[in-house]
PQR file with spaces between the fields and no chain letter, atoms N, CA, C, O and H, PARSE charges and radii, in Angstrom:
ATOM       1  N    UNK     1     197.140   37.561  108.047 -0.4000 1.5000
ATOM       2  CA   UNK     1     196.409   38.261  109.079 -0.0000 2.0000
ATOM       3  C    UNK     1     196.914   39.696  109.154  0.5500 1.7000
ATOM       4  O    UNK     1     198.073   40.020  108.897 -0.5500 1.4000
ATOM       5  N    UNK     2     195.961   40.512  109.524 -0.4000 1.5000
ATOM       6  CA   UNK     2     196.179   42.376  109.699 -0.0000 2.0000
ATOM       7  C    UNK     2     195.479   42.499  110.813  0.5500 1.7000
ATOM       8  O    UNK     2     194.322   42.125  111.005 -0.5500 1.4000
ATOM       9  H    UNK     2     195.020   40.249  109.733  0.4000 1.0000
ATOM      10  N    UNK     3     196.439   43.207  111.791 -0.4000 1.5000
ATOM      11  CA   UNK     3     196.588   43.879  113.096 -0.0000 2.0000
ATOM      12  C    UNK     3     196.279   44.951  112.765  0.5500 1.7000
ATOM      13  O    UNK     3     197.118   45.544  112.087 -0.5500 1.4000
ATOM      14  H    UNK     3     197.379   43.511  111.636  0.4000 1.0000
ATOM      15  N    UNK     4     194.924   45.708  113.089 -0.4000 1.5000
ATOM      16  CA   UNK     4     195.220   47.340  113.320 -0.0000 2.0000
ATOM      17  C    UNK     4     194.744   47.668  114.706  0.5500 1.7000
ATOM      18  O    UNK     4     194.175   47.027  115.590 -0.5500 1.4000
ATOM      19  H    UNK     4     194.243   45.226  113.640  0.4000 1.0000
ATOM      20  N    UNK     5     195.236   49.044  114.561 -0.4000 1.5000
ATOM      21  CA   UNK     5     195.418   49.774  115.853 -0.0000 2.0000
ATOM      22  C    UNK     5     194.518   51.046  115.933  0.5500 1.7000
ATOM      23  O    UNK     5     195.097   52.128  116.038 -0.5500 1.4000
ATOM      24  H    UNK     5     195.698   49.565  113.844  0.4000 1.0000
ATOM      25  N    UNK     6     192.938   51.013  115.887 -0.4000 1.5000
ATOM      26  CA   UNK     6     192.396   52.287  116.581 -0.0000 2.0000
ATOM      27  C    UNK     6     192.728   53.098  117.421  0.5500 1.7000
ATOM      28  O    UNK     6     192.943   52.623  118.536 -0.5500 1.4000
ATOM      29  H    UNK     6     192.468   50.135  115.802  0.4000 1.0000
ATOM      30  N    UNK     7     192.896   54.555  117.255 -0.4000 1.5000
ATOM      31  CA   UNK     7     192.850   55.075  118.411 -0.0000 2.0000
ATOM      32  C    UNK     7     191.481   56.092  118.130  0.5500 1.7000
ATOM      33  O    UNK     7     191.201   56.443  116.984 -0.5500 1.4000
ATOM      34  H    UNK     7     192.721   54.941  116.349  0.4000 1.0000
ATOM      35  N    UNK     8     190.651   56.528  119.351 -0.4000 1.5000
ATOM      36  CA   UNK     8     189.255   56.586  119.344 -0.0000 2.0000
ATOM      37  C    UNK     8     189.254   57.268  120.037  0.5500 1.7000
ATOM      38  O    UNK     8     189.637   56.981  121.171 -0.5500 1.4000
ATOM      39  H    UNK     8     190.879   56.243  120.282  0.4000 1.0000
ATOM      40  N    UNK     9     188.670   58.981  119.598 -0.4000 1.5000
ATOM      41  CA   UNK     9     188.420   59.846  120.729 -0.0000 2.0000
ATOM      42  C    UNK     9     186.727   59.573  120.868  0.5500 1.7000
ATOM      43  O    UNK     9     186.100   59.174  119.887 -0.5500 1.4000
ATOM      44  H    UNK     9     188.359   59.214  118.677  0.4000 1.0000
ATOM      45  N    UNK    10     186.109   59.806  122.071 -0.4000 1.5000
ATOM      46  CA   UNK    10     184.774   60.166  122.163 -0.0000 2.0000
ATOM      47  C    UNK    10     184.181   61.118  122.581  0.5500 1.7000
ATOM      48  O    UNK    10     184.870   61.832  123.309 -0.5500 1.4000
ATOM      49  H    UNK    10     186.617   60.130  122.869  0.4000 1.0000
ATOM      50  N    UNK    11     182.866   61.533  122.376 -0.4000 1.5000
ATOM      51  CA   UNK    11     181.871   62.593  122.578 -0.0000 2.0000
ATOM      52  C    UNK    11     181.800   62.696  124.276  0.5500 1.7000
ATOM      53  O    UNK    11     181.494   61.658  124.864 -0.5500 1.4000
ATOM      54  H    UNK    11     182.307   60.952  121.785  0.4000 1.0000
ATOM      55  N    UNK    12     182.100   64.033  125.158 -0.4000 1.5000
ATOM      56  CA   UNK    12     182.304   64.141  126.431 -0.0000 2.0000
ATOM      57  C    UNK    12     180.621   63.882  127.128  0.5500 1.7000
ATOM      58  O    UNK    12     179.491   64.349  126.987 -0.5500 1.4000
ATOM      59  H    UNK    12     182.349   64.876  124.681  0.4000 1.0000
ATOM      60  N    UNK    13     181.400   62.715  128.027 -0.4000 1.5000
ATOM      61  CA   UNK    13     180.033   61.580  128.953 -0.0000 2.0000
ATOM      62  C    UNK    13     179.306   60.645  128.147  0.5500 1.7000
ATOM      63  O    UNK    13     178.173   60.217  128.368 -0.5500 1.4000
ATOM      64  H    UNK    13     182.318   62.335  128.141  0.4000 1.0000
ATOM      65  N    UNK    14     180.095   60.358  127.154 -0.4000 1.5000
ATOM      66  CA   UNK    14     179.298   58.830  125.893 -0.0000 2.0000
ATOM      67  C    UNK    14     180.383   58.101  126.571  0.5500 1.7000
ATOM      68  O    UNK    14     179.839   57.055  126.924 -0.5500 1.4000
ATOM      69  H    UNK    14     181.015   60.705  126.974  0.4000 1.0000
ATOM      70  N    UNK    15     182.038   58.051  127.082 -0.4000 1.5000
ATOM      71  CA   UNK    15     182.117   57.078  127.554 -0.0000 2.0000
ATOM      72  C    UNK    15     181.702   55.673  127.943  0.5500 1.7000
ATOM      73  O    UNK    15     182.411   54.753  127.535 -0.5500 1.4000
ATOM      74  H    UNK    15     182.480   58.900  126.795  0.4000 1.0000
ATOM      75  N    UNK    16     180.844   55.450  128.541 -0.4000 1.5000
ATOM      76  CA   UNK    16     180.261   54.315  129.468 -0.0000 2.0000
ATOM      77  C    UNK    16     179.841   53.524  128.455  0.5500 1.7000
ATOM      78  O    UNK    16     180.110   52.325  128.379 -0.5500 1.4000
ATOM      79  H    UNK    16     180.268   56.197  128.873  0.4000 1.0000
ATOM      80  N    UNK    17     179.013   54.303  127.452 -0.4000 1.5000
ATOM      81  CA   UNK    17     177.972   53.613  126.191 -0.0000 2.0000
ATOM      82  C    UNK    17     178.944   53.379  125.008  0.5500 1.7000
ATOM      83  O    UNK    17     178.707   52.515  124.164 -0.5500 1.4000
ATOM      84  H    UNK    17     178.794   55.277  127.514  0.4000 1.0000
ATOM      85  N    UNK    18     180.019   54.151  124.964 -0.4000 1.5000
ATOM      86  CA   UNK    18     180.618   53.369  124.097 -0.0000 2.0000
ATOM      87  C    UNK    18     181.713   52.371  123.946  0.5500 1.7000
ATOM      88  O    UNK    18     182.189   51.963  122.886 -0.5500 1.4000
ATOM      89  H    UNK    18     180.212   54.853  125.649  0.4000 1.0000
ATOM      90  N    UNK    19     182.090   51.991  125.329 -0.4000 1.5000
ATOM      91  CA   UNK    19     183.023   50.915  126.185 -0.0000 2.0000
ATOM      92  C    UNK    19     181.850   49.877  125.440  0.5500 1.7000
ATOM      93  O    UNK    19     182.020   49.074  124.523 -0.5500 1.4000
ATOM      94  H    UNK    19     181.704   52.322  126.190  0.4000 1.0000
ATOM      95  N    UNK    20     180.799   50.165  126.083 -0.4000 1.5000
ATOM      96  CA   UNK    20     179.836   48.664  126.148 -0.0000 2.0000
ATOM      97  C    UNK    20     179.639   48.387  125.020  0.5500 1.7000
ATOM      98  O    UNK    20     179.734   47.180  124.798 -0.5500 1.4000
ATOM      99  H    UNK    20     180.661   50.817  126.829  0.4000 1.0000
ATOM     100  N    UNK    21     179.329   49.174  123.946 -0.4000 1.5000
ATOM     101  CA   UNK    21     178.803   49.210  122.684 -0.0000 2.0000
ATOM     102  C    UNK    21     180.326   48.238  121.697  0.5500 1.7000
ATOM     103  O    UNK    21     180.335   47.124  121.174 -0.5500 1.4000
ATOM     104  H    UNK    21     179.251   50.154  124.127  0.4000 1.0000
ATOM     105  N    UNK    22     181.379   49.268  121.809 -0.4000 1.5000
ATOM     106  CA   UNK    22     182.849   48.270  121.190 -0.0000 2.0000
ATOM     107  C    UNK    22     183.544   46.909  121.943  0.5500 1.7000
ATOM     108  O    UNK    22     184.359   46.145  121.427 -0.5500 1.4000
ATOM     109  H    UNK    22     181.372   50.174  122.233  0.4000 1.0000
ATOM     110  N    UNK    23     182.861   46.817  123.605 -0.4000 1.5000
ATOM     111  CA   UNK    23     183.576   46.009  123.992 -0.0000 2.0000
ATOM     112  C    UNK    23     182.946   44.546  123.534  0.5500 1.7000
ATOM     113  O    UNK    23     183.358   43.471  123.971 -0.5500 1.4000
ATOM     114  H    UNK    23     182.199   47.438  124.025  0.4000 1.0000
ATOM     115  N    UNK    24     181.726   44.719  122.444 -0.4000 1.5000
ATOM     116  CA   UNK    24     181.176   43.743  121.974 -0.0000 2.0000
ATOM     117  C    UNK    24     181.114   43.257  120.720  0.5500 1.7000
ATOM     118  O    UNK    24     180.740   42.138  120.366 -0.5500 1.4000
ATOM     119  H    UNK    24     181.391   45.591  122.088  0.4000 1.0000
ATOM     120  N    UNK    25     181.578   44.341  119.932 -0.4000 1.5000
ATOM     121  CA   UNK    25     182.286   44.098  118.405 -0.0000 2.0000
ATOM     122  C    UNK    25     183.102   43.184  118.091  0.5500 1.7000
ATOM     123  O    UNK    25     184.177   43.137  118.690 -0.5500 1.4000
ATOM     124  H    UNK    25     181.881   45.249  120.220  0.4000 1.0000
ATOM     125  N    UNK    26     182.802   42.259  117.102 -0.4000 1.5000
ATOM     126  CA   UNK    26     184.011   40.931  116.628 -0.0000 2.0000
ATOM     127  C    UNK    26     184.685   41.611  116.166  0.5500 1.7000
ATOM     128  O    UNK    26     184.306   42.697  115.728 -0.5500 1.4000
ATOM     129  H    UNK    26     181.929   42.298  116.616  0.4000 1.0000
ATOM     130  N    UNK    27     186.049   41.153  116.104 -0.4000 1.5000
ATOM     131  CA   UNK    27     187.238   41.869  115.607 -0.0000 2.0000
ATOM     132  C    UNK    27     187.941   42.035  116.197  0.5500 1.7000
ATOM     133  O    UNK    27     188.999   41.407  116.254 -0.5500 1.4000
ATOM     134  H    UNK    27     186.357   40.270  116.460  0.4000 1.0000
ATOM     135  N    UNK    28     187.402   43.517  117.270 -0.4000 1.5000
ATOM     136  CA   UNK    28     188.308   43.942  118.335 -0.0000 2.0000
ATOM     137  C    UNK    28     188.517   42.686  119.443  0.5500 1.7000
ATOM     138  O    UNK    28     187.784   41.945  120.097 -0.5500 1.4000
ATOM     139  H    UNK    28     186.543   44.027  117.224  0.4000 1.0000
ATOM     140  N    UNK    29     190.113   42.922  119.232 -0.4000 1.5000
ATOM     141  CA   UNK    29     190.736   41.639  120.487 -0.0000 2.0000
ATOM     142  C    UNK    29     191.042   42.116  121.741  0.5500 1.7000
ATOM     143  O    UNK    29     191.324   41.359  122.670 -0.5500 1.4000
ATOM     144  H    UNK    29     190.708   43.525  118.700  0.4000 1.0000
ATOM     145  N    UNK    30     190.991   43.882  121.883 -0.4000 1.5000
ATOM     146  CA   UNK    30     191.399   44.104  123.156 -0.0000 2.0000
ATOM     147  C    UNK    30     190.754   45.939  123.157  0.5500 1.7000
ATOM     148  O    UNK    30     191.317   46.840  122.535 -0.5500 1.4000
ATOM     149  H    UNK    30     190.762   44.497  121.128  0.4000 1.0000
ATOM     150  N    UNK    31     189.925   46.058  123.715 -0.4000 1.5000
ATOM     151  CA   UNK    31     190.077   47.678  123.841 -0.0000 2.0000
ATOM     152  C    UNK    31     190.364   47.912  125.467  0.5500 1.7000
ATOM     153  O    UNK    31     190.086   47.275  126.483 -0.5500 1.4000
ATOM     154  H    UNK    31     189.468   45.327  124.221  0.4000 1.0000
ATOM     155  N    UNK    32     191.104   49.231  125.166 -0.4000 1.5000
ATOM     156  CA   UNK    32     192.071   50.141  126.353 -0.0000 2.0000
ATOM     157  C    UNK    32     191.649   51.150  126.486  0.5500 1.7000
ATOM     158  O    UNK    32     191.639   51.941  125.543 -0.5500 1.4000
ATOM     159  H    UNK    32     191.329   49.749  124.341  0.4000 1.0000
ATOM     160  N    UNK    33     190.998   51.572  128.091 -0.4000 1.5000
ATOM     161  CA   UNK    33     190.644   53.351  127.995 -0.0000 2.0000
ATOM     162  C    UNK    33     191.816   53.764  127.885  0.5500 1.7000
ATOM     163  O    UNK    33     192.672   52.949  128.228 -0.5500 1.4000
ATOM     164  H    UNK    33     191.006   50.929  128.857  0.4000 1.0000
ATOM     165  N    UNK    34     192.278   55.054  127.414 -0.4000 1.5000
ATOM     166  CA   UNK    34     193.525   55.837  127.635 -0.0000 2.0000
ATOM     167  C    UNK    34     193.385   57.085  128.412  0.5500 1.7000
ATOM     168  O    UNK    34     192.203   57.410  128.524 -0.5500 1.4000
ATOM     169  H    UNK    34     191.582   55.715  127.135  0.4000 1.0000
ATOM     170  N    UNK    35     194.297   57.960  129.035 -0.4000 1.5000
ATOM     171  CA   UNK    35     194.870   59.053  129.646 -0.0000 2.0000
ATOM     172  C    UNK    35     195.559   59.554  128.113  0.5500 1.7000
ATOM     173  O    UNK    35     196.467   59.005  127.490 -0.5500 1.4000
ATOM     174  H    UNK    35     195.257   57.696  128.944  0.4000 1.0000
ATOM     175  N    UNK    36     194.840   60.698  127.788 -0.4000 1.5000
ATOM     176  CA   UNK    36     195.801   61.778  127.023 -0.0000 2.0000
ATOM     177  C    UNK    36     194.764   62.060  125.873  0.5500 1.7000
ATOM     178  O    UNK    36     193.569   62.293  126.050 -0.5500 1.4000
ATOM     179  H    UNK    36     194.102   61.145  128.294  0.4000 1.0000
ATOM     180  N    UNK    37     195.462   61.995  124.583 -0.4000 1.5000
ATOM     181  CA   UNK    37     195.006   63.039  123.081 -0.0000 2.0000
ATOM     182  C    UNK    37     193.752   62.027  122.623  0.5500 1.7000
ATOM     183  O    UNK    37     192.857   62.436  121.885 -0.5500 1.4000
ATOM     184  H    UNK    37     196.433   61.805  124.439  0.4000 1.0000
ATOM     185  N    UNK    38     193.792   60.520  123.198 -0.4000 1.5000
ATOM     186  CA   UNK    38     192.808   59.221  122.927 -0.0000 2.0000
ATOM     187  C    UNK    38     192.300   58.741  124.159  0.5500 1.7000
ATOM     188  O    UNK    38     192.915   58.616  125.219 -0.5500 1.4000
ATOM     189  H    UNK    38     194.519   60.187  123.798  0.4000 1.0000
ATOM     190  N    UNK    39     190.677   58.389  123.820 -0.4000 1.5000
ATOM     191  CA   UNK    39     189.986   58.247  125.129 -0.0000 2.0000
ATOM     192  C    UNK    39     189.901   56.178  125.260  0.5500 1.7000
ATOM     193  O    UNK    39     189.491   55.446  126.161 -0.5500 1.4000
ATOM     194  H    UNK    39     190.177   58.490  122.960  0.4000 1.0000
ATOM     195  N    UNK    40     190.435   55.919  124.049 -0.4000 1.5000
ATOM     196  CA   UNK    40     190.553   53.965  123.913 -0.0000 2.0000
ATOM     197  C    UNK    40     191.442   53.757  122.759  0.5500 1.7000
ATOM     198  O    UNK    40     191.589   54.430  121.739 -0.5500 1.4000
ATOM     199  H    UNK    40     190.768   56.514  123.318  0.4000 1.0000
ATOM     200  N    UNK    41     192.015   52.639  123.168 -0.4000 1.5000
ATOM     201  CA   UNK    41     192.838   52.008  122.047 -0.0000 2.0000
ATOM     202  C    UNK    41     191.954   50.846  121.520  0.5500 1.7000
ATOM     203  O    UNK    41     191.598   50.206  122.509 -0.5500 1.4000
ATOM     204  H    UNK    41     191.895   52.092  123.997  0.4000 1.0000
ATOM     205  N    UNK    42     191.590   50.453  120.709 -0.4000 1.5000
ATOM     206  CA   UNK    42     191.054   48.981  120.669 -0.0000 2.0000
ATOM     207  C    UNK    42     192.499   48.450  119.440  0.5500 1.7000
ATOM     208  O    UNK    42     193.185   49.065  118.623 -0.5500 1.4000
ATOM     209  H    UNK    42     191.879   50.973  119.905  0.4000 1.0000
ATOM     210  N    UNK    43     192.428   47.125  119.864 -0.4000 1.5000
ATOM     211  CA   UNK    43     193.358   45.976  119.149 -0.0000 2.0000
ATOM     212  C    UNK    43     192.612   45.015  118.425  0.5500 1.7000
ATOM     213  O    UNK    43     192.076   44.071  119.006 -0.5500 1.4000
ATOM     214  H    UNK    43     191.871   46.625  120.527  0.4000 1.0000
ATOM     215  N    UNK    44     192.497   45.267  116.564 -0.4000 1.5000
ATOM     216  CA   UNK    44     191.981   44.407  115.949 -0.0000 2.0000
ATOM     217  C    UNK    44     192.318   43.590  115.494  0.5500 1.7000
ATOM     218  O    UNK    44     193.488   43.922  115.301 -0.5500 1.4000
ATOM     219  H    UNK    44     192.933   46.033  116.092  0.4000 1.0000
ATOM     220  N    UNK    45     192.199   42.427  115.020 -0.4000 1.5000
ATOM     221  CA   UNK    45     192.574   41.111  113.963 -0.0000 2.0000
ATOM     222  C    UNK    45     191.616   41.439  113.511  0.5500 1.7000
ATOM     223  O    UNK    45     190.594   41.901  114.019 -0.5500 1.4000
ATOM     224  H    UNK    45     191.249   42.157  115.177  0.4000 1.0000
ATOM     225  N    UNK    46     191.999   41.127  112.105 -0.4000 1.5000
ATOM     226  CA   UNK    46     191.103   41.089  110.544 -0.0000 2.0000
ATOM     227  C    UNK    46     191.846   40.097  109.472  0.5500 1.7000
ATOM     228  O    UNK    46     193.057   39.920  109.341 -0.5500 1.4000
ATOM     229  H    UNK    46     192.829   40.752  111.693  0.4000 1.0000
ATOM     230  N    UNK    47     191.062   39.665  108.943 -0.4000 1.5000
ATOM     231  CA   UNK    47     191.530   38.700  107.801 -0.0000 2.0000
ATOM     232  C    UNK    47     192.609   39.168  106.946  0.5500 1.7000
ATOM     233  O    UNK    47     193.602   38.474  106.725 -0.5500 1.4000
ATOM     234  H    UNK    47     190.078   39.809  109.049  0.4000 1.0000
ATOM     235  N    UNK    48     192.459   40.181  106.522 -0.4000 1.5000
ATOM     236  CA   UNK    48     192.996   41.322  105.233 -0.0000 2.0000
ATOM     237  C    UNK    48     192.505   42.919  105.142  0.5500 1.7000
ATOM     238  O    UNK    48     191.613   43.415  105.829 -0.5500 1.4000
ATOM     239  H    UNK    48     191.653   40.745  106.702  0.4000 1.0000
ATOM     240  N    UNK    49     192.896   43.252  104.645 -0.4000 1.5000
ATOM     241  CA   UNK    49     192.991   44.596  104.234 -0.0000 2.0000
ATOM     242  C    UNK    49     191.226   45.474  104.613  0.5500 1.7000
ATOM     243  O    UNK    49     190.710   46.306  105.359 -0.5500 1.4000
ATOM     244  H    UNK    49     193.622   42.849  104.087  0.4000 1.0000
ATOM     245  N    UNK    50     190.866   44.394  103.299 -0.4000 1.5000
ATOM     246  CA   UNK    50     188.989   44.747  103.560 -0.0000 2.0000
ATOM     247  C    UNK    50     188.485   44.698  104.507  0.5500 1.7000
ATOM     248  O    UNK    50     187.680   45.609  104.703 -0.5500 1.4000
ATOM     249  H    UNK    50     191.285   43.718  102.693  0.4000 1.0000
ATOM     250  N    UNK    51     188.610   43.887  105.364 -0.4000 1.5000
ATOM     251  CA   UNK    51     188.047   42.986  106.552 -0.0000 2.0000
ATOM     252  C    UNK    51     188.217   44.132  107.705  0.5500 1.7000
ATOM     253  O    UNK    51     187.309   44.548  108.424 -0.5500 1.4000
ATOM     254  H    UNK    51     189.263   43.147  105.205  0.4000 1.0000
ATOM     255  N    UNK    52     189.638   44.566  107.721 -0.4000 1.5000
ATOM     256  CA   UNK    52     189.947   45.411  108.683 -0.0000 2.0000
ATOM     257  C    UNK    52     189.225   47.212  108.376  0.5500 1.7000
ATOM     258  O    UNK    52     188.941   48.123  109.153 -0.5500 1.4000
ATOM     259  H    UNK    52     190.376   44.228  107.137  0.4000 1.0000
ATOM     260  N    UNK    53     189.151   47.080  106.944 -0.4000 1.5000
ATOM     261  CA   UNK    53     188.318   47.979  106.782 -0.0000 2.0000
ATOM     262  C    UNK    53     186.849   48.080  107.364  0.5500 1.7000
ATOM     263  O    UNK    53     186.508   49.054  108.036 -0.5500 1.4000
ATOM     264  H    UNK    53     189.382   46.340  106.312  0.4000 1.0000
ATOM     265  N    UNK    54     186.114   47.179  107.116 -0.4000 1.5000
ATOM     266  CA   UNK    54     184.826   47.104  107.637 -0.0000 2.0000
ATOM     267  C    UNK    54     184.797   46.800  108.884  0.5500 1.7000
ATOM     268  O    UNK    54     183.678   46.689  109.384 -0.5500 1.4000
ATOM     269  H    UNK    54     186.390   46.388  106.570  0.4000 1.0000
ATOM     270  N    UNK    55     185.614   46.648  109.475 -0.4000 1.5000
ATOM     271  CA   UNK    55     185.297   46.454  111.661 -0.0000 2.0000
ATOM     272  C    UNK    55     185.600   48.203  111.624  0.5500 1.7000
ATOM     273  O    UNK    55     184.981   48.944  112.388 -0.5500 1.4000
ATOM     274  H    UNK    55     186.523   46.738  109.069  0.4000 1.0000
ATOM     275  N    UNK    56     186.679   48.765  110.590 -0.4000 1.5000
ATOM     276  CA   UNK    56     186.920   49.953  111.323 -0.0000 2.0000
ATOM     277  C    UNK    56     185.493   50.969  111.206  0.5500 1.7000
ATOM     278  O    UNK    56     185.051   51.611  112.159 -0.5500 1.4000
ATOM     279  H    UNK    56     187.183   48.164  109.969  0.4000 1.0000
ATOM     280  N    UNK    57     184.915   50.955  109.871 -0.4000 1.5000
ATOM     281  CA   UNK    57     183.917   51.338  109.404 -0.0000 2.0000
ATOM     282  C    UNK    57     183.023   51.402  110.596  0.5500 1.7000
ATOM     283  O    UNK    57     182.650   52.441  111.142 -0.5500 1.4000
ATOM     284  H    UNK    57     185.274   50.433  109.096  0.4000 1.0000
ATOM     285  N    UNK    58     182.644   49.884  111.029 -0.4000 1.5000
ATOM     286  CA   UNK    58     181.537   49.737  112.065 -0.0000 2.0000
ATOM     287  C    UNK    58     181.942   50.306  113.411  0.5500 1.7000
ATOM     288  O    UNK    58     181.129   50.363  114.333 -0.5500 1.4000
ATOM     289  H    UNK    58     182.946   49.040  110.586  0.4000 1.0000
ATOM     290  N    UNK    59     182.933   50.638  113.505 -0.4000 1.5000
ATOM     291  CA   UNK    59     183.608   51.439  114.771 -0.0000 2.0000
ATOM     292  C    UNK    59     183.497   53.019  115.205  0.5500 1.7000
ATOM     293  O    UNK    59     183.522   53.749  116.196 -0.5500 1.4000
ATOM     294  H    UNK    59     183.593   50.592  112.756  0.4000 1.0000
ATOM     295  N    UNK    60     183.366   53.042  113.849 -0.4000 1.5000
ATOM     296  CA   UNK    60     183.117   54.661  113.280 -0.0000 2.0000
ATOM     297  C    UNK    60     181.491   55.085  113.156  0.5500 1.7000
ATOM     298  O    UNK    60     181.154   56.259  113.008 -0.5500 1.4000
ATOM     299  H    UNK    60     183.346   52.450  113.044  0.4000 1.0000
ATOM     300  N    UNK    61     180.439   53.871  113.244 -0.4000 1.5000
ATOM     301  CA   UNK    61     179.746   54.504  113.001 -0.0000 2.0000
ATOM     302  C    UNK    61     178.899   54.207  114.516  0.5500 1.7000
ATOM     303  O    UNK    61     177.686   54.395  114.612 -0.5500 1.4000
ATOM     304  H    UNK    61     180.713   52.917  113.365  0.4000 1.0000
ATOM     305  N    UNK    62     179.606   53.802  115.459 -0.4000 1.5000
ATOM     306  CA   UNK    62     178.707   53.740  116.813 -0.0000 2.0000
ATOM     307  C    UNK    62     178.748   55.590  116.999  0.5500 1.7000
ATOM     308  O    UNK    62     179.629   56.397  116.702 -0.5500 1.4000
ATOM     309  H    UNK    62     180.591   53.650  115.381  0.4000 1.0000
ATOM     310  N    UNK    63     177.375   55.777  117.620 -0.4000 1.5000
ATOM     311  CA   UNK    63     177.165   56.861  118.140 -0.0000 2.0000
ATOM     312  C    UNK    63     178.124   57.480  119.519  0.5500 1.7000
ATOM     313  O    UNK    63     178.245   56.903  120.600 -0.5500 1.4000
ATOM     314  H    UNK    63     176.659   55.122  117.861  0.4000 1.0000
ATOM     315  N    UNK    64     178.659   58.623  119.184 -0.4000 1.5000
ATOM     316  CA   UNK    64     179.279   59.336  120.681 -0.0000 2.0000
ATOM     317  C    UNK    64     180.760   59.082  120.012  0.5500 1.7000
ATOM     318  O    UNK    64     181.532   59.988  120.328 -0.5500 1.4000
ATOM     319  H    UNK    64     178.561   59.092  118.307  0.4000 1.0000
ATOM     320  N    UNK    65     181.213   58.320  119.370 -0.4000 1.5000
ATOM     321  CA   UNK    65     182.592   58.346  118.596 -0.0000 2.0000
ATOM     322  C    UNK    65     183.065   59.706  117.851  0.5500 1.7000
ATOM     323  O    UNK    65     182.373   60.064  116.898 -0.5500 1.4000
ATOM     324  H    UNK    65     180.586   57.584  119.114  0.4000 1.0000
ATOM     325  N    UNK    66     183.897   60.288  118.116 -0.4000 1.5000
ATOM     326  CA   UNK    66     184.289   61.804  117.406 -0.0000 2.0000
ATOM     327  C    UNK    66     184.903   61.660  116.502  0.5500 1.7000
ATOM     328  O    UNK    66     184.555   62.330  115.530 -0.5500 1.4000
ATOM     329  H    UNK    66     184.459   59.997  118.890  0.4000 1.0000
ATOM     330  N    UNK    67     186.098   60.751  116.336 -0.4000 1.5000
ATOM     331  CA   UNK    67     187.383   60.354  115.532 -0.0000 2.0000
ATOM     332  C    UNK    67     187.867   59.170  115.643  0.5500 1.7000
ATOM     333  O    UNK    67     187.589   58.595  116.696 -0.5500 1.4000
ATOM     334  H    UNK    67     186.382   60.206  117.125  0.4000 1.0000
ATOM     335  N    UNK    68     188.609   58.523  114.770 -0.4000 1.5000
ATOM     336  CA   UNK    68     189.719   57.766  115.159 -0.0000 2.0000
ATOM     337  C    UNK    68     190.708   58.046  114.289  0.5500 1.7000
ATOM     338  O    UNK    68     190.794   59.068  113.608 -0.5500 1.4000
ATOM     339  H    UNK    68     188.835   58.989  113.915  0.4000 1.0000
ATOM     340  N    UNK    69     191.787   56.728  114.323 -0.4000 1.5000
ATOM     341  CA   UNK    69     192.583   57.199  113.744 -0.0000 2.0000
ATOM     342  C    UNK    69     193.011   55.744  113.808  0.5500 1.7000
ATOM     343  O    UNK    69     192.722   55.119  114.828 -0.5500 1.4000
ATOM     344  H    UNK    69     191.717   55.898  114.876  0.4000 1.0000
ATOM     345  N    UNK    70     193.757   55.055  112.698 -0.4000 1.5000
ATOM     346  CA   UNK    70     194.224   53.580  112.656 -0.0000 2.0000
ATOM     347  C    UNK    70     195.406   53.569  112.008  0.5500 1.7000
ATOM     348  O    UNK    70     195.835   54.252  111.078 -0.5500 1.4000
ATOM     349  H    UNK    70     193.993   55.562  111.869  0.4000 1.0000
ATOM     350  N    UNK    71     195.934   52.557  112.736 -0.4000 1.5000
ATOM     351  CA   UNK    71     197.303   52.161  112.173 -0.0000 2.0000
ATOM     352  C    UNK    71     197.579   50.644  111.762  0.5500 1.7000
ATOM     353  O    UNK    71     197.460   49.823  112.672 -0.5500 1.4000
ATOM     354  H    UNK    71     195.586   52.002  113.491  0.4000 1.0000
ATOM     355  N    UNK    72     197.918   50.200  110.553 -0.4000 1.5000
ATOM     356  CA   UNK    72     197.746   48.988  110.324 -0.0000 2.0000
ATOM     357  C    UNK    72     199.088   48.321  110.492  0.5500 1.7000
ATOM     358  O    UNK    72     200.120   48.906  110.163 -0.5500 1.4000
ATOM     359  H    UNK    72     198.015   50.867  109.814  0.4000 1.0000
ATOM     360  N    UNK    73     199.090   47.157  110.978 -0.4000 1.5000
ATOM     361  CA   UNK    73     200.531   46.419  111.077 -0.0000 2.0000
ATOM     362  C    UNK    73     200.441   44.941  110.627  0.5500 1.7000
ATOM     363  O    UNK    73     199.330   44.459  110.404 -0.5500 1.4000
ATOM     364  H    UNK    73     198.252   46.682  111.245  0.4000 1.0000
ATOM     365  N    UNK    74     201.106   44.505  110.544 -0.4000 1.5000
ATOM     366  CA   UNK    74     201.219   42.743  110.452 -0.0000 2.0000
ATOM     367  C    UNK    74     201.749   41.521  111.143  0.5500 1.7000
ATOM     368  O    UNK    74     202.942   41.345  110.895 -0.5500 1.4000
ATOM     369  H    UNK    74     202.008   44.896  110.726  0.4000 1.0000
ATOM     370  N    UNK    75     201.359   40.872  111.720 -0.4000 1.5000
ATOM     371  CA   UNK    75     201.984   40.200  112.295 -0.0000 2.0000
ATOM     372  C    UNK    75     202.951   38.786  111.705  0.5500 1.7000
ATOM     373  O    UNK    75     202.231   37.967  111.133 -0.5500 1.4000
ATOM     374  H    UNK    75     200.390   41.015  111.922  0.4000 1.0000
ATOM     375  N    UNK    76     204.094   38.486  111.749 -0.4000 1.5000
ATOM     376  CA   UNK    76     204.939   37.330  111.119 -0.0000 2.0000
ATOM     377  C    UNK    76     204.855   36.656  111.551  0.5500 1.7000
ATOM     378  O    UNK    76     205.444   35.629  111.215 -0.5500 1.4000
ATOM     379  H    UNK    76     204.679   39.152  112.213  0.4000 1.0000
């Protein structure tokens, strides 16, 4: 299993639409608004490598998303 870690700025006042839009994506196990340089954290499980590739892909391509940025980890 692969843990990654989005962090997700968005387009100013897409907020609302894009909470609703990721808070419905398989994959993501937890998204977090944030205070600071990131406007959400989301917390993924993915099978492998690929897997985590393509949730991030589909993350990237909701509308009002500016950036992200991912960090992959593993869990033992």
């Amino acid at each position: 299993m692969v843990v990654g870690v989005c962090l997700i700025n968005i387009e100013l006042g897409k907020e609302s639409e894009v909470e609703s839009i990721l808070s419905k994506h398989d994959g993501i196990r937890e998204l977090l608004n944030l205070f600071g340089e990131y406007d959400f954290i989301a917390l993924i499980d993915a099978k492998g490598l690929q897997d985590l590739n393509k949730i991030v892909d589909k993350i990237r391509d909701v509308e009002g998303i500016s950036s992200t940025r991912t960090i992959i980890g593993a869990e033992f």
